[in-house]
C-alpha positions in Angstrom: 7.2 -21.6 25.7 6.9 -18.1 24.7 6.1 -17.3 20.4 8.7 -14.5 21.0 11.3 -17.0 21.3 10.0 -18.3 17.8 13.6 -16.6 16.1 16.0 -19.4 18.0 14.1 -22.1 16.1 12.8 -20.5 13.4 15.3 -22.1 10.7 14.2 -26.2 11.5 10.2 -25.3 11.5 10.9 -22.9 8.5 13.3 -24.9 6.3 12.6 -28.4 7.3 10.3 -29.7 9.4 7.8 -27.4 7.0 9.2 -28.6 3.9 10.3 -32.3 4.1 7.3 -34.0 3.0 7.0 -31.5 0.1 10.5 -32.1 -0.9 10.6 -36.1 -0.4 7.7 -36.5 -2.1 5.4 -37.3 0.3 7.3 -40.3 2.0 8.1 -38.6 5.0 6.1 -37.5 8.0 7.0 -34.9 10.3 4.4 -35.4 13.6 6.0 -32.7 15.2 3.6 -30.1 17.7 5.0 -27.1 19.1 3.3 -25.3 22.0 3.6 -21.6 22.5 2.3 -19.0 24.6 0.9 -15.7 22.8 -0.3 -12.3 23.8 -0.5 -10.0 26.0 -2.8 -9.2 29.0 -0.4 -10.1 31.6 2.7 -7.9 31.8 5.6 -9.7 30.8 7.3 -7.0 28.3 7.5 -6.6 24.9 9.3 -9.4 24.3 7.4 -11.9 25.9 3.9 -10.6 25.0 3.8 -10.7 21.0 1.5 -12.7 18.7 3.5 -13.9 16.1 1.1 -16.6 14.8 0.7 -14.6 11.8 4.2 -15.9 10.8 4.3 -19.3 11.0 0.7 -19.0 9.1 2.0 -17.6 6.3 5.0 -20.8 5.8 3.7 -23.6 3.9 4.0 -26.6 5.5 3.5 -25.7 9.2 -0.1 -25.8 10.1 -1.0 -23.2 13.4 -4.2 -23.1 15.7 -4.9 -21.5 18.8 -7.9 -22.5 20.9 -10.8 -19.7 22.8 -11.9 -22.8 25.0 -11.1 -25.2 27.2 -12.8 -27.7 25.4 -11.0 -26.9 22.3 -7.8 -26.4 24.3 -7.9 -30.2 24.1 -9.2 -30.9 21.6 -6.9 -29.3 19.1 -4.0 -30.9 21.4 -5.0 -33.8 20.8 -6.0 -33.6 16.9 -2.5 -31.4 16.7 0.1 -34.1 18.2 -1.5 -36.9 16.1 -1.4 -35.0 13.1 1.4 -36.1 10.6 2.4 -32.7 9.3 4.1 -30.0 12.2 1.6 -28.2 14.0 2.1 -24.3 15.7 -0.2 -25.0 19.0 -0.5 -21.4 20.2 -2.1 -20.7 24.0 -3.2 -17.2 24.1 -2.5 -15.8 27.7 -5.9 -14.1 27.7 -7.8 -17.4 28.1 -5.7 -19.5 30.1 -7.2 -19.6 32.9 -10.5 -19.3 31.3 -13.3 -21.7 33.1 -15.2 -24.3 31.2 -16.7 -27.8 30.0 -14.0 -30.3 29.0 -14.6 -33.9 28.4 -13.3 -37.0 29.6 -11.7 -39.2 27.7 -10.6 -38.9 23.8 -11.8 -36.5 21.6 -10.2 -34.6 18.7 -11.6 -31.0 17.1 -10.7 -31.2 13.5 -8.1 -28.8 12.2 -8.9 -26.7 9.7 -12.6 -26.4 11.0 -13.8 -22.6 12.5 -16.6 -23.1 15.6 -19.5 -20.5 15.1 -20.1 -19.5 18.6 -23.0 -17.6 18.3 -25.7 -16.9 15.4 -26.7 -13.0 14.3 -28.2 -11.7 11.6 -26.7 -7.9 11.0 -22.8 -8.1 11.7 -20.4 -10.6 11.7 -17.6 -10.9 14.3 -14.7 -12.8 13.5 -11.8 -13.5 16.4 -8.9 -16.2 17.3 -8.1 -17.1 20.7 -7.8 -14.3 23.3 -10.2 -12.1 20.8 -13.3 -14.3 21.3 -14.2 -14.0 24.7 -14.0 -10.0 23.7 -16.5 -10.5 20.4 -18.9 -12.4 23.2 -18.7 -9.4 25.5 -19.3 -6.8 22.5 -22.2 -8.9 20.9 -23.3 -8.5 24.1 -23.3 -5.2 24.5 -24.8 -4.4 21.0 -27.8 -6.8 21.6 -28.9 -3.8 23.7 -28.8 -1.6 20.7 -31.1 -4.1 18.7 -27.6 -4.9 17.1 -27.4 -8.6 16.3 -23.7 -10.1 15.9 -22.6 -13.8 15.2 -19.6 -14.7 16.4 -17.1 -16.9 14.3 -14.1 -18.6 16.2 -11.6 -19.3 13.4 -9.8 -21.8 15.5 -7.4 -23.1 12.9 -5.2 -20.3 11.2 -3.6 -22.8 9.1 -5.9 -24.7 7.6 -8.3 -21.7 7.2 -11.5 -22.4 7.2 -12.5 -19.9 4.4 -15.8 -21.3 3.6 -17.2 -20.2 7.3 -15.7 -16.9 7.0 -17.5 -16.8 3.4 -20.7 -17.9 5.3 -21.0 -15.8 7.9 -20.2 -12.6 5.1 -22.8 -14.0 3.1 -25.2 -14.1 6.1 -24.9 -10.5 7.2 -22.9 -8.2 5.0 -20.7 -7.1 7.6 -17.2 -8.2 9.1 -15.2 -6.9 11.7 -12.4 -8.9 12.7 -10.5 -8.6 16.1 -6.8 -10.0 16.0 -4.5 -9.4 19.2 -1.4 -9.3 16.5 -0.3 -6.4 14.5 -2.1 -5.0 11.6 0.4 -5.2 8.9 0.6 -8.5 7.3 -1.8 -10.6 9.8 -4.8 -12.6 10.2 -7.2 -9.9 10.4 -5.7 -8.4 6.8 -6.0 -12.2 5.5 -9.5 -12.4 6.3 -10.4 -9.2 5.3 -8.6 -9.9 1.9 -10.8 -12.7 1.2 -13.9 -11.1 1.8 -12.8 -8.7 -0.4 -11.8 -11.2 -3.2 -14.4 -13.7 -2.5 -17.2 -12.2 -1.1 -17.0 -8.5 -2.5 -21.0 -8.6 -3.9 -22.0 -9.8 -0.3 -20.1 -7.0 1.4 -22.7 -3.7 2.7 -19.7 -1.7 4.3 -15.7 -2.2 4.6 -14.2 -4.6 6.5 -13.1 -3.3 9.8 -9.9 -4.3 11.9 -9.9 -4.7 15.2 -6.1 -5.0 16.2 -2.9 -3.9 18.1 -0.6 -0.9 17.2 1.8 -1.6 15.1 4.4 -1.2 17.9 5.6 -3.0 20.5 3.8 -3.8 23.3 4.4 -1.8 26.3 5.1 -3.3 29.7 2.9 -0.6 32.6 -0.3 -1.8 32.3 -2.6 1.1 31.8 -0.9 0.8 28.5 -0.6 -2.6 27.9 -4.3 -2.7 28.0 -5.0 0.6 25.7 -2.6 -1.6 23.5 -5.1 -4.7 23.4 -8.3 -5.2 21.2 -11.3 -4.9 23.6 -15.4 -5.9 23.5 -15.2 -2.0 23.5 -13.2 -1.1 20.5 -15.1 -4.0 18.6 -18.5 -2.2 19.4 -16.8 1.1 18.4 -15.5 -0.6 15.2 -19.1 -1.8 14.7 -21.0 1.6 15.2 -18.5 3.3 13.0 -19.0 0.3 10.0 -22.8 1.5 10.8 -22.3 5.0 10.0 -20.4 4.5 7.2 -22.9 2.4 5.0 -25.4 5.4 5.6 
């Protein structure tokens, strides 16, 4: 269930299952979920450790979420394999076997709909699956600097839930987003793009990236983890935003 092997069955989710409904004029459904494992973290090479996400975000069509929580984990399932449009259900390896709360019995977490998993007040951090747990551990860690940092799960890549992202900008004035993809073309770019376009007058300092190399990701892992965002790099990423407003 690897993402890498996304290029074997790229042509059906990219040329049909994403564009029937569109091109039958609505009179067709296509309640199709596809489950795939993204990231790194547990050295299995660089072609069975990529976050391609970014990609079947960008179709039109396919609709892509990746849960931080177990409670989400099942939620999205759920919400994703009764949707009528295809849905990209990605599993990032770095919370797998993450610990929590899940409830019995049916629920559904609404796609399209980011979870604002803690409140702050000077810096706004903004992460996706395996890159939430890490904006926990760094808001952490600034709290001891008198550093306040909200933490924004998007959740849902595709729908987007711009109008936290806008909220959360609004609120502090500063964005960092950590993205275990890529740089070029991703999710962190995308958000930092629409603050830019949308919420340029609520902006104090640049939007800061918090991502992988853009290169593939190695296999030893002393690498693979100087490869990975980190709680580490996002408080670096903060304290240099810092320095630049002054």
């Amino acid at each position: 269930m690897f993402i890498d092997f996304l290029g074997t069955c790229f042509d059906p989710l990219l040329n049909q299952a994403g564009k029937l409904r569109y091109m039958l004029g609505g009179r067709v459904r296509v309640p199709l979920t596809v489950r795939a494992m993204t990231g790194a973290g547990m050295q299995t090479g660089a072609q069975h450790s990529q976050s391609l996400y970014g990609i079947t975000t960008s179709i039109p069509g396919l609709k892509t979420v990746i849960p931080a929580t177990p409670h989400d984990a099942k939620g999205l399932l759920l919400a994703a394999i009764r949707d009528d449009d295809p849905v990209i259900f990605c599993e990032p390896k770095g919370v797998l076997f993450t610990m929590g709360e899940v409830p019995e019995g049916d629920y559904e977490v609404p796609l399209g709909q980011a979870r604002l998993a803690r409140e702050g007040r000077d810096v706004s951090l903004i992460g996706m699956g395996a890159t939430v747990p890490m904006c926990e551990q760094a808001a952490d860690e600034l709290a001891k600097e008198g550093i306040s940092a909200e933490v924004l799960d998007l959740r849902s890549l595709a729908p987007l839930d711009e109008a936290a992202i806008l909220a959360t900008l609004a609120k502090t004035g500063h964005v960092v987003v950590a993205d275990e993809a890529t740089p070029r073309c991703g999710i962190a770019s995308d958000v930092a793009a629409l603050c830019v376009e949308r919420g340029f007058g609520s902006l104090k300092a640049p939007v800061a990236r918090v991502t992988a190399p853009h290169a593939p990701v190695p296999f030893a892992k002393s690498l693979e983890d100087a490869y990975r965002p980190s709680a580490a790099k996002i408080v670096a990423a903060v304290r240099a935003q810092r320095r630049a407003r002054r």
